[in-house]
C-alpha positions as CSV (number, residue, x, y, z in Angstrom):
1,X,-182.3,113.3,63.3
2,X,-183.7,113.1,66.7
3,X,-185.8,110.0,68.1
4,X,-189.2,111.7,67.6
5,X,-188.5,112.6,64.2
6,X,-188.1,109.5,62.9
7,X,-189.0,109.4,59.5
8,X,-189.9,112.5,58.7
9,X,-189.7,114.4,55.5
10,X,-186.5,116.9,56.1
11,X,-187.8,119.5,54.1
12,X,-191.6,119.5,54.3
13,X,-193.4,121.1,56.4
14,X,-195.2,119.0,58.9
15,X,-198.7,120.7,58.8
16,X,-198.3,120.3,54.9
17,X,-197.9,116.4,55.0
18,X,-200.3,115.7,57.5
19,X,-203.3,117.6,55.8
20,X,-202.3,116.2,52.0
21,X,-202.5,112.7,53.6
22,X,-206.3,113.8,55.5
23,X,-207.0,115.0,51.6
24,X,-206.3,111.9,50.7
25,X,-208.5,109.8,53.3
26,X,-211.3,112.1,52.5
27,X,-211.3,111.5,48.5
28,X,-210.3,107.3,49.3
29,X,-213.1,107.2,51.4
30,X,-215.8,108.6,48.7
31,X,-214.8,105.4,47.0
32,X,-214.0,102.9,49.6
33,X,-217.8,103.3,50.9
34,X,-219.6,101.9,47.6
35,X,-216.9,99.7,47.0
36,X,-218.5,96.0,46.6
37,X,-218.1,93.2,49.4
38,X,-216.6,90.9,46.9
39,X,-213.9,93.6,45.6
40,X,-213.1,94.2,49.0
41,X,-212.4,90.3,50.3
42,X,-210.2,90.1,47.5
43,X,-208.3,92.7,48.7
44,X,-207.6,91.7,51.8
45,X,-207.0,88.3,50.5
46,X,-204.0,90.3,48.7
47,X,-203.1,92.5,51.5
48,X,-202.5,89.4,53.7
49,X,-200.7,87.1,51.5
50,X,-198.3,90.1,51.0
51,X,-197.8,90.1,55.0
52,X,-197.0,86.6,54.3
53,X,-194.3,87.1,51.6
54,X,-192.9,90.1,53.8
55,X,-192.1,88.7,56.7
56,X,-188.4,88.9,56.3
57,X,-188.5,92.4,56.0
58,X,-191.2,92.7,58.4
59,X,-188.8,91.0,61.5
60,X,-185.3,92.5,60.3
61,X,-187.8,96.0,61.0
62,X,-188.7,94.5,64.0
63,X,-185.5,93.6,65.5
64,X,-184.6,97.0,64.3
65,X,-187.0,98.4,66.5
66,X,-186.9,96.1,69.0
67,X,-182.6,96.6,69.8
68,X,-183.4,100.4,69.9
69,X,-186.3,99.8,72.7
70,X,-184.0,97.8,74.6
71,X,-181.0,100.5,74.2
72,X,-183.5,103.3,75.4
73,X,-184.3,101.4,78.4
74,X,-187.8,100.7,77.3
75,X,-190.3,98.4,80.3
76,X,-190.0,94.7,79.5
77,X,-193.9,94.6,79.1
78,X,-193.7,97.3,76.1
79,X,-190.9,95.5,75.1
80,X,-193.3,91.9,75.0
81,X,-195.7,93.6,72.8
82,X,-193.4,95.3,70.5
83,X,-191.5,92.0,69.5
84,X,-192.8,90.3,66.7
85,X,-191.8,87.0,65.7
86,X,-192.5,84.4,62.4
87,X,-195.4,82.9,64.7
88,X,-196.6,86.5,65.8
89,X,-196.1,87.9,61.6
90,X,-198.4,84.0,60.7
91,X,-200.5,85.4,63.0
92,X,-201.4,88.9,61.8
93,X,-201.6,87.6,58.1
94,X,-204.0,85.2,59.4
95,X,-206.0,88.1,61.1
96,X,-206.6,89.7,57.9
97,X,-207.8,86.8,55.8
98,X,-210.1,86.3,58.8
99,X,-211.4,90.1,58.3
100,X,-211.9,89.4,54.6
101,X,-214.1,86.5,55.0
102,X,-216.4,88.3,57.4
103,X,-220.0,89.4,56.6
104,X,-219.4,92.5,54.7
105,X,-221.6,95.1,57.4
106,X,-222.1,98.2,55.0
107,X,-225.7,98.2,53.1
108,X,-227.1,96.0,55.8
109,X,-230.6,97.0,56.5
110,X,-230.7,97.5,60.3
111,X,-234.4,98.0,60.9
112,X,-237.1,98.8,58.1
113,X,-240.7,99.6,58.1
114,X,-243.9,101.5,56.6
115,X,-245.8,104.4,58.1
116,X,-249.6,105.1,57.3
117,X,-248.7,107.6,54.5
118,X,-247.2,105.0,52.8
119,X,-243.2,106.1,53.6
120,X,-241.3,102.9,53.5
121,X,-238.1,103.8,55.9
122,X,-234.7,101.5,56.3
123,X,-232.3,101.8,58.6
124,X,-228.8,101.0,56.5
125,X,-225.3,100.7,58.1
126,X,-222.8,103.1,56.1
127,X,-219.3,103.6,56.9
128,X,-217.8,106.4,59.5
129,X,-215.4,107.9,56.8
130,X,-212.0,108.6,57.7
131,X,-210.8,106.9,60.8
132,X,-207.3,107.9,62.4
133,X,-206.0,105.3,64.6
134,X,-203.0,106.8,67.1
135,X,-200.9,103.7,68.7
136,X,-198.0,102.9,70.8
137,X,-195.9,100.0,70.8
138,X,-198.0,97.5,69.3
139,X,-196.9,96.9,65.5
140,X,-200.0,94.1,64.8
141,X,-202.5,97.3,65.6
142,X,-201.4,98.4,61.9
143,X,-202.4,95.4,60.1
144,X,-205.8,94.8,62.4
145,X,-206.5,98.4,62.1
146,X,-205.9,98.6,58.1
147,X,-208.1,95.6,57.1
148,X,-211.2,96.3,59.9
149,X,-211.2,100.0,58.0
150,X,-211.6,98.4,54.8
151,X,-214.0,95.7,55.5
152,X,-216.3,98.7,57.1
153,X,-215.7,100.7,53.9
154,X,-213.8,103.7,56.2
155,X,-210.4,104.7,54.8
156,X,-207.1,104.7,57.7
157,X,-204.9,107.5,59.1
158,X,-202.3,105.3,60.8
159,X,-200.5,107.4,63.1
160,X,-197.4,105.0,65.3
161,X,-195.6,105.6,67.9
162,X,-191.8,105.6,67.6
163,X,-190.7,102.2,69.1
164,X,-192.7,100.7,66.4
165,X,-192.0,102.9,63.8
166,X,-190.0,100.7,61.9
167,X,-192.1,97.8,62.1
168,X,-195.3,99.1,61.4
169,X,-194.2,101.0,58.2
170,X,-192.8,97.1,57.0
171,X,-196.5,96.0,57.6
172,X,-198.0,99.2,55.8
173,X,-195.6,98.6,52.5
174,X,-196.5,95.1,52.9
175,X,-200.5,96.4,53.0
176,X,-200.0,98.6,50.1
177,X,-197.7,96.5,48.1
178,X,-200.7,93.9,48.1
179,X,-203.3,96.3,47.7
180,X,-201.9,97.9,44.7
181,X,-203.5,95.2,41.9
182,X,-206.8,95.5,43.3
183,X,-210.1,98.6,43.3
184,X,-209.1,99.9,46.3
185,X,-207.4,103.7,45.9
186,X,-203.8,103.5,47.1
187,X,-205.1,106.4,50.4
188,X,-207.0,103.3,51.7
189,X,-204.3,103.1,54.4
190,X,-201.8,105.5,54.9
191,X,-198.9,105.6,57.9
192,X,-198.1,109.1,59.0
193,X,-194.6,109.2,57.6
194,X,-192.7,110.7,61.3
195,X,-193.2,110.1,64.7
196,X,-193.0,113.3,65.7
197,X,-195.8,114.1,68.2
198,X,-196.5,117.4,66.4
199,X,-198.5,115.0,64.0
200,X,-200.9,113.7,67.2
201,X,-201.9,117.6,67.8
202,X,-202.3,118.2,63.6
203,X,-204.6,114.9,63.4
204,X,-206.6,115.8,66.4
205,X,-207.7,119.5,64.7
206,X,-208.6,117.8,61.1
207,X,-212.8,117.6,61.5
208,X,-213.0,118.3,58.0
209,X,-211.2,115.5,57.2
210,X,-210.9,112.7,59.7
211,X,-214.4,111.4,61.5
212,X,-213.4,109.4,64.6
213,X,-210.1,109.1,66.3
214,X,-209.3,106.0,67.9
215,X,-206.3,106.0,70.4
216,X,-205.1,102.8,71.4
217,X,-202.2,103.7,74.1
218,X,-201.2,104.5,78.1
219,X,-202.9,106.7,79.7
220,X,-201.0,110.1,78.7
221,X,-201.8,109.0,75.6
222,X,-205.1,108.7,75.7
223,X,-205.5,111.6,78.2
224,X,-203.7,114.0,75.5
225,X,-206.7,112.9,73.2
226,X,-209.6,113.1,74.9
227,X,-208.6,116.6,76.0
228,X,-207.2,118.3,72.4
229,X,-209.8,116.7,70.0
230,X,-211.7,118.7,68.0
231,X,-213.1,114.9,66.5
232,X,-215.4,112.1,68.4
233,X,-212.7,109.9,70.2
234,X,-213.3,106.1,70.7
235,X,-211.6,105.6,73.5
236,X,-209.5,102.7,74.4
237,X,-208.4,103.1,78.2
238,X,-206.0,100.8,80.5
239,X,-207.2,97.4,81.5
240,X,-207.5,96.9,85.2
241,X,-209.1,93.9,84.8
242,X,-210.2,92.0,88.2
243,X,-211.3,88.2,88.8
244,X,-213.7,87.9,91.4
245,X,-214.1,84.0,93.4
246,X,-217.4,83.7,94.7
247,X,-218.1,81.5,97.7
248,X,-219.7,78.7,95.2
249,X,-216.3,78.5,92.9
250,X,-215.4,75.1,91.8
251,X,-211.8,75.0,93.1
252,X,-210.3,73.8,89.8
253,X,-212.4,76.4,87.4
254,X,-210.6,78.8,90.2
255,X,-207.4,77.4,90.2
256,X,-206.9,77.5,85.9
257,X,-209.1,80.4,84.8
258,X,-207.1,82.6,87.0
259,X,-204.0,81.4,86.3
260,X,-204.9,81.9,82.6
261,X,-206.2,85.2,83.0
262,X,-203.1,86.4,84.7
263,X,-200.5,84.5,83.3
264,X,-201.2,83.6,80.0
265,X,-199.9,86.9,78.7
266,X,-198.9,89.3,81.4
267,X,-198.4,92.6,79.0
268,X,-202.4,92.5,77.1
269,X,-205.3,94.6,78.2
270,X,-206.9,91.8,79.0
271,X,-204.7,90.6,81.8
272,X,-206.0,90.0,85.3
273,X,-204.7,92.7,87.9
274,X,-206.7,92.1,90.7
275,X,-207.9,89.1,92.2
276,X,-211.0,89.3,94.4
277,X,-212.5,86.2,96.7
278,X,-215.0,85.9,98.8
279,X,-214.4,86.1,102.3
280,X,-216.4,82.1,102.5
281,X,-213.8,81.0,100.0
282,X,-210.4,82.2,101.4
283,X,-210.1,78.5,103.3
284,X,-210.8,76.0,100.7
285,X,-209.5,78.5,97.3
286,X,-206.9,81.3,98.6
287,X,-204.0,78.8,99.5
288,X,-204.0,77.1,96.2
289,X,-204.6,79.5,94.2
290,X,-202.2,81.8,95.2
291,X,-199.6,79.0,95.2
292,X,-200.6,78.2,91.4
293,X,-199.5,82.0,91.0
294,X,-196.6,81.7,92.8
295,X,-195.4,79.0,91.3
296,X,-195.7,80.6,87.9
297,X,-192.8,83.7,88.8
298,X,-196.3,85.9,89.8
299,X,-195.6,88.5,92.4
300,X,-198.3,89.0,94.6
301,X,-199.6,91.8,96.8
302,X,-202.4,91.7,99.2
303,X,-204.5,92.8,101.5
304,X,-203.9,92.3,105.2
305,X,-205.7,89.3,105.7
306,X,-204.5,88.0,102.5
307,X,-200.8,88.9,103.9
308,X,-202.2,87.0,106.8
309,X,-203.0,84.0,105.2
310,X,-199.5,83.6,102.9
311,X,-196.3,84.6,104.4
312,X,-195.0,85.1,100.4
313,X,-197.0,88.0,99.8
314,X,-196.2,91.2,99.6
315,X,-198.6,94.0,101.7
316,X,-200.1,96.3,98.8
317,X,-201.8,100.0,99.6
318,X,-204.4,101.8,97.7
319,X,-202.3,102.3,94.3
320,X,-202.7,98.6,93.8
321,X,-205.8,98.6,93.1
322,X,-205.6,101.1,89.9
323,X,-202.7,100.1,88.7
324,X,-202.1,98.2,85.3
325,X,-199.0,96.3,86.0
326,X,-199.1,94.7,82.4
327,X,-196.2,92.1,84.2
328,X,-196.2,89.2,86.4
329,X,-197.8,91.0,89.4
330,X,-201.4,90.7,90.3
331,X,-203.1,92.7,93.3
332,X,-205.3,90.0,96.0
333,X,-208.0,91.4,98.6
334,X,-210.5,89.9,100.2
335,X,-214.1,91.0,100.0
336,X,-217.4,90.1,101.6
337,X,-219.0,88.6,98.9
338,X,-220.8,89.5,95.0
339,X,-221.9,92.9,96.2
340,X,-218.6,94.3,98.0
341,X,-216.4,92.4,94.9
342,X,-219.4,94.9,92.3
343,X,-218.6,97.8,94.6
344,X,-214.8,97.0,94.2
345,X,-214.5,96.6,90.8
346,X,-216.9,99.8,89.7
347,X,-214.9,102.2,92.0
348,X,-211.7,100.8,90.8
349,X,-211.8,99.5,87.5
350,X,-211.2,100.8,84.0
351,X,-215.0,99.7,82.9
352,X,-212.5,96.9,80.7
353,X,-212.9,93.2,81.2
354,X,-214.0,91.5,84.4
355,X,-214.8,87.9,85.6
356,X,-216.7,85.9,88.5
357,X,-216.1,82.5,88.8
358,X,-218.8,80.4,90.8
359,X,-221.6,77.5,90.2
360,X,-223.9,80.2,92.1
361,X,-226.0,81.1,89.1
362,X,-227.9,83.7,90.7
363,X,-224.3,85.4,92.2
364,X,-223.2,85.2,88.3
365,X,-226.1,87.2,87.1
366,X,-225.9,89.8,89.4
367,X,-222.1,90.1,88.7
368,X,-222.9,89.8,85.2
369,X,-225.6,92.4,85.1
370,X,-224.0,95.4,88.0
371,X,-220.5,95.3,87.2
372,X,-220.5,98.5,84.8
373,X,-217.5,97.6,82.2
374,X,-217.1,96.8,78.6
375,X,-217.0,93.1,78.8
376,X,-218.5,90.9,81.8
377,X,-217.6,86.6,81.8
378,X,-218.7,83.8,84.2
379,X,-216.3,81.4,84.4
380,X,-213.8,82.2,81.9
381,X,-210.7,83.7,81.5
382,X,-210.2,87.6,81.2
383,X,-207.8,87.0,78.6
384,X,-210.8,86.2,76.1
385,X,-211.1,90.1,75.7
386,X,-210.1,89.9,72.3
387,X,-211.7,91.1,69.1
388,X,-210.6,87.9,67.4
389,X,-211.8,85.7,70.3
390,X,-215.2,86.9,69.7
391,X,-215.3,86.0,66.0
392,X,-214.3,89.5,64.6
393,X,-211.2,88.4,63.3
394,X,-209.4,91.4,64.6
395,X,-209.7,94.4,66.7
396,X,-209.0,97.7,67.2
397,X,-209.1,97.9,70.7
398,X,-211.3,97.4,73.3
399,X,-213.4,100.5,73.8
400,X,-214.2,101.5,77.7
401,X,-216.6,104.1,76.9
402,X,-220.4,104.4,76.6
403,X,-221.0,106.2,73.0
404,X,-221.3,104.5,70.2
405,X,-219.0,101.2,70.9
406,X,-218.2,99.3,73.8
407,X,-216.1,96.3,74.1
408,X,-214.2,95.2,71.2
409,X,-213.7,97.6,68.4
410,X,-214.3,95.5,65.0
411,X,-215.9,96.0,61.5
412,X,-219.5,96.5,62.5
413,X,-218.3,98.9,65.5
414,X,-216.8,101.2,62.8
415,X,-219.9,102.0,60.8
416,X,-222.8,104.0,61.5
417,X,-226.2,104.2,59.6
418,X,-228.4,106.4,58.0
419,X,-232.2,106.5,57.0
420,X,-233.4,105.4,53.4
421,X,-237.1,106.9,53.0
422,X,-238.9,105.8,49.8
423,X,-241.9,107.5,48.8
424,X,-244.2,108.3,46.1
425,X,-244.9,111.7,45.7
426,X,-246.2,112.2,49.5
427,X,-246.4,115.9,51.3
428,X,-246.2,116.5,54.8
429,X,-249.7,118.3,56.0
C-alpha cells in the first residue's frame, strides 16, 4: 500500500467514505448543537481521562510514526512537533479537561434589546455546524481540535496528514472510546480513515455538508485550500513572527524575552524569526543579545551593519526576512526606529504574532495599534501565541486572516449567532 494511502479502505471507494462520514457530521451536528453544557463537560471529562488511560498505545503509535518520519528523511523541526512523549500525551489530556470546564459559549445572549413596536430582539451564539479541520504533522491538533468542536456544539471532520497518521487515529480511538458512555452521537469526531490527498480535494467540495474548513499546515497546504474550496476557510498561515527593540528597552527584558521567544521552542508558530532593534539601541542591546543567542546553538543572519557589529553572523538577503525557519535560526536587521520596525513587519510578516519591547509607552502603543497582525505584545514573549496561554484551554490554530476570527482559534471563535425576535402579533406597515 503506498505511503499516501495509509489506511485506507482497500475496497471502498474513496468518494463513498468521505461523503458517508460528511452525512454523518451533518446528522451529529443536529444534536450536538442543543446538547446541554453540563452533558457536554462530562464528556470531555470522559474523553480526556481515556487520553490518560491510552497513553501506551498513544506513544507505541507515535514512535511508529515517528521512526517512519525519520526513515523518509523528514526536517528535524516537523520531526519536533510530531514526537510525542508521556509529558506531551499529560499534556493534551490536560488540554481537554481544560476545554470542559470552560464557559459553555452556545445560547449566550450577545446583545439584546426592544424596538418601538414592541419586538424584543437577542443576539444568541449558535454553533457553525460541521467543522473539517485538515493538519500536518501535529498529532495534539486532534485532541485540541475534537474537544473545542464539542464545547462549541459543532461536530469534527478530522482530516491528518500522513506522518501523523498513526498517532492521531490512537488519540481519536482514545476520544471515541471515552465518548461512547456519554449523549454525544459517536459522528461527534470522526478521523478520515486514509491519508490519501484525494480526501483534501473531496472535503473541500462538500458545502452541503461541512461549514468551515480550517487548515492548519505549510504553506502548499494551505495555499491548495484557499484556492479549491468551495467552503469558508479559516485560515491558519506561517508564523513569521518578528521582535522589535525599541531605543527605550530595558536590556534585561531584551535580553530574556527574546531569548524566550526564539528559543524556547524553535519548531511553534509562535517562534521569533526576525529580530528588529532600533538603530539607538544597537550599542548598549545588540552585543548581548545576540551573544545570549549564540550561546544557545542559535544561528544568526543579519543585515550588514548587524554583520558589522558581530563577526559570528552570517550576512542574510531578502529571503530572510519571509522565511519561517521553525529551527534554531533567527533573521537580525537594524531599523530606524518604531515606524521603520511597523513598516518592516507589515510588508514582511505573516499578520501572526509580533512583539516590541521598550519602557517607551507611547512607542508601545503605536506598535501596538499599526502593526496589522493577529496578535500584538509589549514586553513579552512571542511564544505566548497560544490558545491555552490565553485561557482557552486549547486551540485550533492561530488564524491570520480578517473574517470572522483572528488570533487564536478556540471555542467562542467556532460559533456564530443568530437573531431571536419575540413578538406579539405585530405587522410590518
Amino acid at each position: 500500500m503506498s505511503e499516501e494511502a495509509i489506511g485506507a479502505p482497500e475496497t471502498a471507494d474513496l468518494a463513498v467514505t468521505i461523503a458517508g462520514i460528511g452525512r454523518a457530521a451533518r446528522a451529529a451536528a443536529a444534536v450536538l448543537a442543543l446538547l446541554d453544557a453540563d452533558s457536554k463537560t462530562r464528556a470531555l471529562q470522559a474523553a480526556a481521562a481515556a487520553v490518560r488511560a491510552g497513553a501506551g498505545d498513544i506513544l507505541a503509535a507515535n514512535r511508529r510514526d515517528v521512526t517512519a518520519a525519520s526513515a523518509r528523511g523528514l526536517a528535524a523541526p516537523l520531526i519536533e512537533r510530531l514526537t510525542l512523549s508521556p509529558e506531551r500525551v499529560a499534556a493534551i489530556a490536560r488540554g481537554v479537561e481544560e476545554v470542559a470546564l470552560l464557559p459553555d459559549p452556545i445560547g449566550t445572549i450577545l446583545a439584546e434589546w426592544e424596538r418601538p413596536n414592541g419586538l424584543r430582539i437577542q443576539r444568541v451564539r449558535v454553533p457553525l455546524g460541521v467543522i473539517g479541520i485538515i493538519y500536518e504533522s501535529r498529532p495534539n491538533v486532534t485532541a485540541d481540535a475534537g474537544a473545542l468542536c464539542l464545547k462549541s456544539g459543532n461536530a469534527a471532520i478530522l482530516r491528518c496528514g500522513s506522518e501523523c497518521f498513526h498517532s492521531a487515529k490512537a488519540i481519536a480511538d482514545a476520544l471515541a472510546y471515552g465518548l461512547s458512555g456519554t449523549e454525544l452521537p459517536a459522528a461527534a469526531i470522526q478521523l478520515v480513515p486514509t491519508t490519501d490527498r484525494a480526501a483534501v480535494g473531496l472535503m473541500l467540495g462538500m458545502a452541503d455538508d461541512i461549514d468551515v474548513i480550517i487548515p492548519r499546515g505549510g504553506r502548499s497546504l494551505i495555499e491548495r485550500v484557499a484556492a479549491e474550496s468551495r467552503i469558508p476557510v479559516i485560515k491558519h498561515l506561517d508564523g513569521i513572527c518578528h521582535v522589535y527593540i525599541d531605543a527605550g528597552a530595558d536590556l534585561t527584558k531584551a535580553r530574556e524575552v527574546t531569548l524566550n521567544a526564539k528559543m524556547r521552542r524553535t519548531s511553534i508558530c509562535g517562534a521569533a524569526e526576525t529580530l528588529l532593534i532600533d538603530r539607538r539601541a544597537v550599542a548598549s542591546h545588540l552585543g548581548p543579545v545576540l551573544a545570549d543567542l549564540a550561546a544557545a546553538g542559535c544561528e544568526l543572519r543579519g543585515c550588514a551593519e548587524t554583520v558589522a557589529r558581530a563577526a559570528f553572523v552570517r550576512p542574510a538577503d531578502e529571503s530572510d526576512w519571509v522565511t519561517e525557519y521553525l529551527d534554531a535560526i533567527l533573521s537580525v536587521k537594524v531599523v530606524d526606529g518604531v515606524d521603520a520596525a511597523i513598516t518592516h513587519i507589515n510588508r514582511y510578516g505573516s499578520h501572526h504574532t509580533d512583539s516590541i519591547i521598550t519602557e517607551n509607552a507611547a512607542a508601545a502603543e503605536r506598535f501596538l495599534a499599526r502593526v496589522d497582525s493577529g496578535i500584538v505584545l509589549w514586553n513579552a514573549s512571542t511564544q505566548f501565541a497560544d490558545g491555552g496561554e490565553f485561557g482557552m484551554g486549547a486551540e485550533i490554530g492561530i488564524s491570520t486572516g480578517k473574517l470572522h476570527a483572528r488570533g487564536p482559534v478556540g471555542a467562542e471563535q467556532l460559533t456564530s449567532y443568530k437573531y431571536v425576535v419575540r413578538g406579539n402579533g405585530q405587522v410590518r406597515p
